[in-house]
PDB file of N, CA, C and O in Angstrom, chain B, residues numbered from 101:
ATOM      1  N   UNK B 101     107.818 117.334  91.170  1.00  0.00           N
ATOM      2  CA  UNK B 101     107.576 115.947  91.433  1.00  0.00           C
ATOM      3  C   UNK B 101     108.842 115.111  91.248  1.00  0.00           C
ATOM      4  O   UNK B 101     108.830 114.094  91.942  1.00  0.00           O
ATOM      5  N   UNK B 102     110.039 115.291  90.419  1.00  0.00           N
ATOM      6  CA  UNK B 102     111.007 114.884  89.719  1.00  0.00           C
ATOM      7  C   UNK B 102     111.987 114.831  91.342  1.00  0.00           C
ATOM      8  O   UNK B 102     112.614 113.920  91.882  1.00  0.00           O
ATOM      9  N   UNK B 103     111.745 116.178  91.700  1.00  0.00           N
ATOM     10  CA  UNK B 103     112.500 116.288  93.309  1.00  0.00           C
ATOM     11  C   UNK B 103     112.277 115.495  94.120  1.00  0.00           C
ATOM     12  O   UNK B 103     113.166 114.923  94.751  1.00  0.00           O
ATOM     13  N   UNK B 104     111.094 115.303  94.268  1.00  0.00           N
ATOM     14  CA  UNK B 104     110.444 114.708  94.991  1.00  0.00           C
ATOM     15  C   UNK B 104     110.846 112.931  94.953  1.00  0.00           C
ATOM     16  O   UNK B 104     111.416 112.352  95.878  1.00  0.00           O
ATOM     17  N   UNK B 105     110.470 112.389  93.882  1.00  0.00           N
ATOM     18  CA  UNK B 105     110.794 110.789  93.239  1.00  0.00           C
ATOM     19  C   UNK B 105     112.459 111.169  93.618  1.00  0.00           C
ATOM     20  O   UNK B 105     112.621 110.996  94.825  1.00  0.00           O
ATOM     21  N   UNK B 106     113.394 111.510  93.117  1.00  0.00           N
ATOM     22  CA  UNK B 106     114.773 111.698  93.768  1.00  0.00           C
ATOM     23  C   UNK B 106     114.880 111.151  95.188  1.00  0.00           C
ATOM     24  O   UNK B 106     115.617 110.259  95.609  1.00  0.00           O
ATOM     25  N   UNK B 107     114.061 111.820  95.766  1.00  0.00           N
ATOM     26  CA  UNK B 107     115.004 112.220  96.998  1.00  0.00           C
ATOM     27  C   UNK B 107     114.114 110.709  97.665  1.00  0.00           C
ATOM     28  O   UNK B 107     114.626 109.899  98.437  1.00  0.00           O
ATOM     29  N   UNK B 108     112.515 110.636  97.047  1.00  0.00           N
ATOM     30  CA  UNK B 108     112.623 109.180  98.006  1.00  0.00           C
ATOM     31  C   UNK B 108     113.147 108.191  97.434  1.00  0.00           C
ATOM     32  O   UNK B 108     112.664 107.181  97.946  1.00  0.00           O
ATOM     33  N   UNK B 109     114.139 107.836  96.367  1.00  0.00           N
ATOM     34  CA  UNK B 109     114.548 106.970  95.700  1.00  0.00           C
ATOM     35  C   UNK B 109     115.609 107.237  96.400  1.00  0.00           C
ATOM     36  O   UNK B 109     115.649 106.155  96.986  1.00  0.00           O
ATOM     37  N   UNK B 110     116.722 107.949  96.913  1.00  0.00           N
ATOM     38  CA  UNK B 110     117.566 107.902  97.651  1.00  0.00           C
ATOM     39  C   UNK B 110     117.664 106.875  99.072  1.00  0.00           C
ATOM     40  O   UNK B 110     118.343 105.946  99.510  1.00  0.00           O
ATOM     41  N   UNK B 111     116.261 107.904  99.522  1.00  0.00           N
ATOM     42  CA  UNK B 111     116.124 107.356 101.158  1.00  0.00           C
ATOM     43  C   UNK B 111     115.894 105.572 101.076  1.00  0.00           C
ATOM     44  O   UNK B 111     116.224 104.656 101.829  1.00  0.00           O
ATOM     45  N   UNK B 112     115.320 105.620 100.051  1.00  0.00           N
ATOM     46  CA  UNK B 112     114.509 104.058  99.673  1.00  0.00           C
ATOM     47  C   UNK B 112     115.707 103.129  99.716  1.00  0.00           C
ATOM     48  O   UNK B 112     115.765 102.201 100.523  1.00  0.00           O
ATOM     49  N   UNK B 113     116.916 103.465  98.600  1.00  0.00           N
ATOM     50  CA  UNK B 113     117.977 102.721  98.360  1.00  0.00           C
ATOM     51  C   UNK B 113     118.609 102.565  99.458  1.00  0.00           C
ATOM     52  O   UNK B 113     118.772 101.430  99.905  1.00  0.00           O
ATOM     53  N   UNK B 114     119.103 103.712 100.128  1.00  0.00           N
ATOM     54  CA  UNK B 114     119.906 104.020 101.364  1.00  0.00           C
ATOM     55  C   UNK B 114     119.817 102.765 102.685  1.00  0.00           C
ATOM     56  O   UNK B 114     120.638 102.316 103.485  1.00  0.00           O
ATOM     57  N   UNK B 115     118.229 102.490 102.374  1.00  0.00           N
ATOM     58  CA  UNK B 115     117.536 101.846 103.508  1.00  0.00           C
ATOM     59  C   UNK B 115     117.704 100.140 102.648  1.00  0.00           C
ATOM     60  O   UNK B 115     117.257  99.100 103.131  1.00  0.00           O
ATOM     61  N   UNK B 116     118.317 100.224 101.549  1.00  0.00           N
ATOM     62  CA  UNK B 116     118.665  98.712 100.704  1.00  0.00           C
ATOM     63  C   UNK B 116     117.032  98.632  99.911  1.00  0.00           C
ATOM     64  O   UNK B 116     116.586  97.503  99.704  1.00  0.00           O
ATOM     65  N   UNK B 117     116.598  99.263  99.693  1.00  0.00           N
ATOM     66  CA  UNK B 117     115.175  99.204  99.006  1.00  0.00           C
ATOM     67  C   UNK B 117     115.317  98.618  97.680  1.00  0.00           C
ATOM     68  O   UNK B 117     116.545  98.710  97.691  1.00  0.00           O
ATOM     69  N   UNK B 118     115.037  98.014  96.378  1.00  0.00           N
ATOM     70  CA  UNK B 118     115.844  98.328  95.344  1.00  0.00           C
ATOM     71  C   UNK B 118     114.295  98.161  94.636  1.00  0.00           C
ATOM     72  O   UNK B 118     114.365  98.611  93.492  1.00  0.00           O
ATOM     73  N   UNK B 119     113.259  97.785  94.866  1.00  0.00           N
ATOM     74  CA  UNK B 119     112.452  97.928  94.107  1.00  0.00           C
ATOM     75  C   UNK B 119     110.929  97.772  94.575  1.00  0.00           C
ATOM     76  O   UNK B 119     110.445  96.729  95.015  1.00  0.00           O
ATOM     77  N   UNK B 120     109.930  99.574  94.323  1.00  0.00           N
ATOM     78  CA  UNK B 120     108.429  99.767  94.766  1.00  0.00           C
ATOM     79  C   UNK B 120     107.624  99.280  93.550  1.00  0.00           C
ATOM     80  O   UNK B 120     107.826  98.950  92.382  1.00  0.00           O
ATOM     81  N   UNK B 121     106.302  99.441  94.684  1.00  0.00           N
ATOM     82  CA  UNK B 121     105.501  99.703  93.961  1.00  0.00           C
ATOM     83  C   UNK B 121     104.814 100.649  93.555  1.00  0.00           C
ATOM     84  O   UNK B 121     104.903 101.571  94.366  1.00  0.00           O
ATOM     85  N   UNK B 122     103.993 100.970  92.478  1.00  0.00           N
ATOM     86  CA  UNK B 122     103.689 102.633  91.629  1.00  0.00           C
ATOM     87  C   UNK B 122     102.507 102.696  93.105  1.00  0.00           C
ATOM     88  O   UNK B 122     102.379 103.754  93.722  1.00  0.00           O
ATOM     89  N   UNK B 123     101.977 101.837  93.379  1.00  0.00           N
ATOM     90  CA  UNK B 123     100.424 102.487  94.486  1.00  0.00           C
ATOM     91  C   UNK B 123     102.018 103.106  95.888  1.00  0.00           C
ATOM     92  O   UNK B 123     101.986 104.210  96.430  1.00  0.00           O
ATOM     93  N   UNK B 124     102.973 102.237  96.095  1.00  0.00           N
ATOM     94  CA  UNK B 124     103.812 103.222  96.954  1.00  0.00           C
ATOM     95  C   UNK B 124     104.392 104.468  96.458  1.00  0.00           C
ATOM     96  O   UNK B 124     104.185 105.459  97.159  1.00  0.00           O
ATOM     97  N   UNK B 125     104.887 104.578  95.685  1.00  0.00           N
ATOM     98  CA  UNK B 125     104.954 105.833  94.764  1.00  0.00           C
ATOM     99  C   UNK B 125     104.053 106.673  94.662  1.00  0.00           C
ATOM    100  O   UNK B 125     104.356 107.857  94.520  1.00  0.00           O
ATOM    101  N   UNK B 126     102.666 106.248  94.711  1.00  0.00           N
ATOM    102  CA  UNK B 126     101.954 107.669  94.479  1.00  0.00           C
ATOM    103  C   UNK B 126     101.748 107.999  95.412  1.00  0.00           C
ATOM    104  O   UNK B 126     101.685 109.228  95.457  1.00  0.00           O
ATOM    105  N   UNK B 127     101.463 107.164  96.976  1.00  0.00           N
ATOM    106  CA  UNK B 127     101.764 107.622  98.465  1.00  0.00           C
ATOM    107  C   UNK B 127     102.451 108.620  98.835  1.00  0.00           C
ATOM    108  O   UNK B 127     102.024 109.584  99.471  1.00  0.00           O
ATOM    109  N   UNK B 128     103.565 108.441  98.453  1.00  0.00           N
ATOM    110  CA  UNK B 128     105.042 108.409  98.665  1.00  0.00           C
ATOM    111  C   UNK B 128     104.921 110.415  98.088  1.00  0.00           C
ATOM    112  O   UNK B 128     105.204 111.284  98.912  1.00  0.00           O
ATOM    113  N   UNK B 129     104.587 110.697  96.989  1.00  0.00           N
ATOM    114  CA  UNK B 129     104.813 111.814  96.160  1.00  0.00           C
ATOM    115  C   UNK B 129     103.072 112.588  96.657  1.00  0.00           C
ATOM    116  O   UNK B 129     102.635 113.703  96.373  1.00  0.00           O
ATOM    117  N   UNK B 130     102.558 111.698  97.300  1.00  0.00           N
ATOM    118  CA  UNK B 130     101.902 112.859  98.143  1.00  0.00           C
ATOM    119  C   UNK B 130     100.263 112.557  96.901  1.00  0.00           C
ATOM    120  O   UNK B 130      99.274 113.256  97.119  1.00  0.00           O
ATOM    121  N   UNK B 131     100.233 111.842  96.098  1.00  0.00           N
ATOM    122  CA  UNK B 131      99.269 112.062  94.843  1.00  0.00           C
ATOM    123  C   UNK B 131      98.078 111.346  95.124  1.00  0.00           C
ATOM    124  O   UNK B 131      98.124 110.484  96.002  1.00  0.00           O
ATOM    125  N   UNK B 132      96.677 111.635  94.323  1.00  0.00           N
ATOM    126  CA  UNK B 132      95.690 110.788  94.571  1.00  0.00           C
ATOM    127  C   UNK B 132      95.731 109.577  93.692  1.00  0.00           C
ATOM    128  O   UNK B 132      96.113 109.533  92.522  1.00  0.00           O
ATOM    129  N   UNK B 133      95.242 108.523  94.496  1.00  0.00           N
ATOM    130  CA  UNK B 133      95.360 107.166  93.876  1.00  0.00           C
ATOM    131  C   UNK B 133      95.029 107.191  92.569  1.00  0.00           C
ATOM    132  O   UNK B 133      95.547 106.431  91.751  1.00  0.00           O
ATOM    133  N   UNK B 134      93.926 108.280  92.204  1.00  0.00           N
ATOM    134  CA  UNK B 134      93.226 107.792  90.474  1.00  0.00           C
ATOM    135  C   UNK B 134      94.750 108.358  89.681  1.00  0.00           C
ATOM    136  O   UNK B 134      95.155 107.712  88.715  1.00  0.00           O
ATOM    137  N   UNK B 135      95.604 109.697  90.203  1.00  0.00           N
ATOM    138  CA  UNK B 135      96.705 109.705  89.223  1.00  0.00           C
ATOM    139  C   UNK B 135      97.504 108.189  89.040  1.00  0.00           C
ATOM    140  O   UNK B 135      98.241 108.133  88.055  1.00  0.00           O
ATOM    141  N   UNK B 136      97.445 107.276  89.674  1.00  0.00           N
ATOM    142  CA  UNK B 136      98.368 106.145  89.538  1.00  0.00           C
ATOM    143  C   UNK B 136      98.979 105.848  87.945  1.00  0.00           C
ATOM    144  O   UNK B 136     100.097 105.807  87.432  1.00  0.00           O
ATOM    145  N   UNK B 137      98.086 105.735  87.657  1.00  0.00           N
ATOM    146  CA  UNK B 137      98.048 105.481  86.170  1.00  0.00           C
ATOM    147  C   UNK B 137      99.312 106.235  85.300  1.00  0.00           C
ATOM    148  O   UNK B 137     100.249 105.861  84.595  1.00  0.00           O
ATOM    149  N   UNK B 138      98.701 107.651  85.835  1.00  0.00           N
ATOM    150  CA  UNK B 138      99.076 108.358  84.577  1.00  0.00           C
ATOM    151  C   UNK B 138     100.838 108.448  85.079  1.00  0.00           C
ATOM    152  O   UNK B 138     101.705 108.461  84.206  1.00  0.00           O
ATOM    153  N   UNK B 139     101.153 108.497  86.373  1.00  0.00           N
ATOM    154  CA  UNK B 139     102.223 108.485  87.079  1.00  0.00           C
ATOM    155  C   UNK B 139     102.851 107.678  86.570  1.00  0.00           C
ATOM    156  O   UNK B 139     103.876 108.088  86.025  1.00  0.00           O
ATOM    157  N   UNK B 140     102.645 106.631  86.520  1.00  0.00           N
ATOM    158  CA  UNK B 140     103.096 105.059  86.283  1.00  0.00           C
ATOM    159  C   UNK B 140     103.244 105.108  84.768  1.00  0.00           C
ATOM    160  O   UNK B 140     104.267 104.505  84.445  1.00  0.00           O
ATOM    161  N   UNK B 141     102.702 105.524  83.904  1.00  0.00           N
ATOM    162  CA  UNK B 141     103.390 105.929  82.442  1.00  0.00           C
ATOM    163  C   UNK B 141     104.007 107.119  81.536  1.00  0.00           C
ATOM    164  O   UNK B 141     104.316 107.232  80.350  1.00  0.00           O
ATOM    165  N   UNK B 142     104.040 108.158  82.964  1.00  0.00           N
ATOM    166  CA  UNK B 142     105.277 108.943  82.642  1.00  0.00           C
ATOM    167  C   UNK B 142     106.344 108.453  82.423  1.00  0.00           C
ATOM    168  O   UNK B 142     107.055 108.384  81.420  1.00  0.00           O
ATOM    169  N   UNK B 143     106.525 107.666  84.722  1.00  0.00           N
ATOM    170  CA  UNK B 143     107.515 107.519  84.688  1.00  0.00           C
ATOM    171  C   UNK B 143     107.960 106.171  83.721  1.00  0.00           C
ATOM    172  O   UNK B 143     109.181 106.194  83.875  1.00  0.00           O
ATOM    173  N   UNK B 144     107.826 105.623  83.293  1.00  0.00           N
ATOM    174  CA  UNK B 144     108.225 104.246  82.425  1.00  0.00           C
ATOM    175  C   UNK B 144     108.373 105.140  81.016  1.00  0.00           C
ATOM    176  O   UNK B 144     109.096 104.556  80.209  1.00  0.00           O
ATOM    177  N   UNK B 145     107.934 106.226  80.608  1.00  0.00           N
ATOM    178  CA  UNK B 145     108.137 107.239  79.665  1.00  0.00           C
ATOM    179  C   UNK B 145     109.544 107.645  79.611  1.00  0.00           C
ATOM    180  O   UNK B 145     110.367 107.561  78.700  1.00  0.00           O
ATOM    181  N   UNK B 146     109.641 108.203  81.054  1.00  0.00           N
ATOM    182  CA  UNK B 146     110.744 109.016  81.162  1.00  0.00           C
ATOM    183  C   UNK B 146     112.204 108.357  81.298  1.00  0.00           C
ATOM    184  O   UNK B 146     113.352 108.694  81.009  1.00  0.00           O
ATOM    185  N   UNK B 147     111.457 107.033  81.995  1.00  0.00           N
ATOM    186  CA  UNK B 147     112.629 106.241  82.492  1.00  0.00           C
ATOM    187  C   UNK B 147     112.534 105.087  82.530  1.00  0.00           C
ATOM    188  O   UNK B 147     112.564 104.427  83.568  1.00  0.00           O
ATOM    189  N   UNK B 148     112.357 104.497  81.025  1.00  0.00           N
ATOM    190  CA  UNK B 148     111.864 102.934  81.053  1.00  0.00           C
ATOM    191  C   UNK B 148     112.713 101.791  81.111  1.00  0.00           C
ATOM    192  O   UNK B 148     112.197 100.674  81.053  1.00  0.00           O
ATOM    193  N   UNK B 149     114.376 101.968  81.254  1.00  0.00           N
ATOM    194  CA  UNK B 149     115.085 100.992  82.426  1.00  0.00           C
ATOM    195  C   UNK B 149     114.735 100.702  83.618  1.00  0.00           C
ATOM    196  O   UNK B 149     115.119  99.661  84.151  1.00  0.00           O
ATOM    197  N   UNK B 150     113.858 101.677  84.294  1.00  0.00           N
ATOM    198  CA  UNK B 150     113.702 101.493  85.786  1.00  0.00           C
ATOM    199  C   UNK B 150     112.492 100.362  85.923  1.00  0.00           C
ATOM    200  O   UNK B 150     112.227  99.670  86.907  1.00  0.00           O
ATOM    201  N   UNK B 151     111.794 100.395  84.531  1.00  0.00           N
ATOM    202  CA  UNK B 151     110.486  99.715  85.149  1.00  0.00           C
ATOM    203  C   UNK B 151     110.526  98.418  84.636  1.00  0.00           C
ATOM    204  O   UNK B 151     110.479  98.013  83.475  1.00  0.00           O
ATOM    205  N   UNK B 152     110.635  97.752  85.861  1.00  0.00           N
ATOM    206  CA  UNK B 152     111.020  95.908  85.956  1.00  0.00           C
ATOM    207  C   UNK B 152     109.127  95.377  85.873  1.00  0.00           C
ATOM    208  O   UNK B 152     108.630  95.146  86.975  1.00  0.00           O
ATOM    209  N   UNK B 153     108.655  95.294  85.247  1.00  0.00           N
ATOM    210  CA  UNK B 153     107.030  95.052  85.400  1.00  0.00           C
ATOM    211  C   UNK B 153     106.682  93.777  86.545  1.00  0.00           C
ATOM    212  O   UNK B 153     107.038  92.600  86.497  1.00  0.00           O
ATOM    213  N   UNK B 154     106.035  94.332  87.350  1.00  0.00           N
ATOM    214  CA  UNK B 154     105.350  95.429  87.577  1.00  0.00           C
ATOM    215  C   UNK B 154     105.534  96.340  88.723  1.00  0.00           C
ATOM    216  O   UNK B 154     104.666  96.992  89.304  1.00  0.00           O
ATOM    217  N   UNK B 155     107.026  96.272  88.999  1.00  0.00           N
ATOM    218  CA  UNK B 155     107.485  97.321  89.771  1.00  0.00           C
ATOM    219  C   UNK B 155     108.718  98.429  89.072  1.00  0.00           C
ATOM    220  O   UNK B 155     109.331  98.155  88.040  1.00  0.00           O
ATOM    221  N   UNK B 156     108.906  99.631  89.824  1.00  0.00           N
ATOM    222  CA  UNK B 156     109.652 100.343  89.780  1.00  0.00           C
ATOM    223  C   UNK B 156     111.150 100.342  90.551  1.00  0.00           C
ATOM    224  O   UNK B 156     111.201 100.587  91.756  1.00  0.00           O
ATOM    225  N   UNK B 157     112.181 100.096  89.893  1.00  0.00           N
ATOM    226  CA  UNK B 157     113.142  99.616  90.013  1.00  0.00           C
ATOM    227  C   UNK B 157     114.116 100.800  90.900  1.00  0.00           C
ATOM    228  O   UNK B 157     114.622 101.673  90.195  1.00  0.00           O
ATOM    229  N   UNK B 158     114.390 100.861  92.391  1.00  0.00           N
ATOM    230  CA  UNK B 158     115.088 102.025  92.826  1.00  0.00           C
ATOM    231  C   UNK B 158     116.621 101.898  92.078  1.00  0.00           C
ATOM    232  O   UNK B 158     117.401 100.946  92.111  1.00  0.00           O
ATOM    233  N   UNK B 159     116.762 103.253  91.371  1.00  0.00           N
ATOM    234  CA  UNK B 159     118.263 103.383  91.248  1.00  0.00           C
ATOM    235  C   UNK B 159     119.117 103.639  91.604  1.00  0.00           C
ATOM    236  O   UNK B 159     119.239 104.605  92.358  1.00  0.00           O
ATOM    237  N   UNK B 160     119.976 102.988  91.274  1.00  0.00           N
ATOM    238  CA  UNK B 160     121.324 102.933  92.271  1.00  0.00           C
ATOM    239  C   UNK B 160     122.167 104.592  92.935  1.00  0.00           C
ATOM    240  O   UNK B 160     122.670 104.879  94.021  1.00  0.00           O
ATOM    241  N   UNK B 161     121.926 105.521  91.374  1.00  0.00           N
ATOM    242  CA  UNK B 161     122.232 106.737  91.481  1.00  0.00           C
ATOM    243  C   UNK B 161     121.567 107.119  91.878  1.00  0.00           C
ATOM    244  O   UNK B 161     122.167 107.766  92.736  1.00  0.00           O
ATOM    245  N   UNK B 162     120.395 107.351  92.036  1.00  0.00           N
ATOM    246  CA  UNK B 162     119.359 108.358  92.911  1.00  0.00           C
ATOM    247  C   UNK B 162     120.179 108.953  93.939  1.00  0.00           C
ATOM    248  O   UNK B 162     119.685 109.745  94.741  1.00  0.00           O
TER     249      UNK B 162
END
């Protein structure tokens, strides 16, 4: 999934994106809507600079 969030955080930025939302994110990674949740507090787990509330902040490095 980690691959996955990468590579559309790339395409996202690439395209000047700089910041989704988690219901596009879970689209995006292919997931069912009820994971939203749990998605949405990994990633703010894993990577809680990125999360500007109440979106997910594309990074620059991706």
């Amino acid at each position: 999934m980690l691959t996955e969030l990468t590579r559309f955080e790339a395409e996202a930025h690439s395209h000047g994106i700089t910041h989704t939302t988690f219901r596009r994110l879970t689209e995006a990674l292919d997931l069912p809507g009820a994971q939203r949740e749990e998605l949405r507090a990994l990633l703010i787990a894993m990577r809680p600079g990125q999360y500007t509330a109440p979106l997910w902040s594309i990074a620059a490095s991706s």
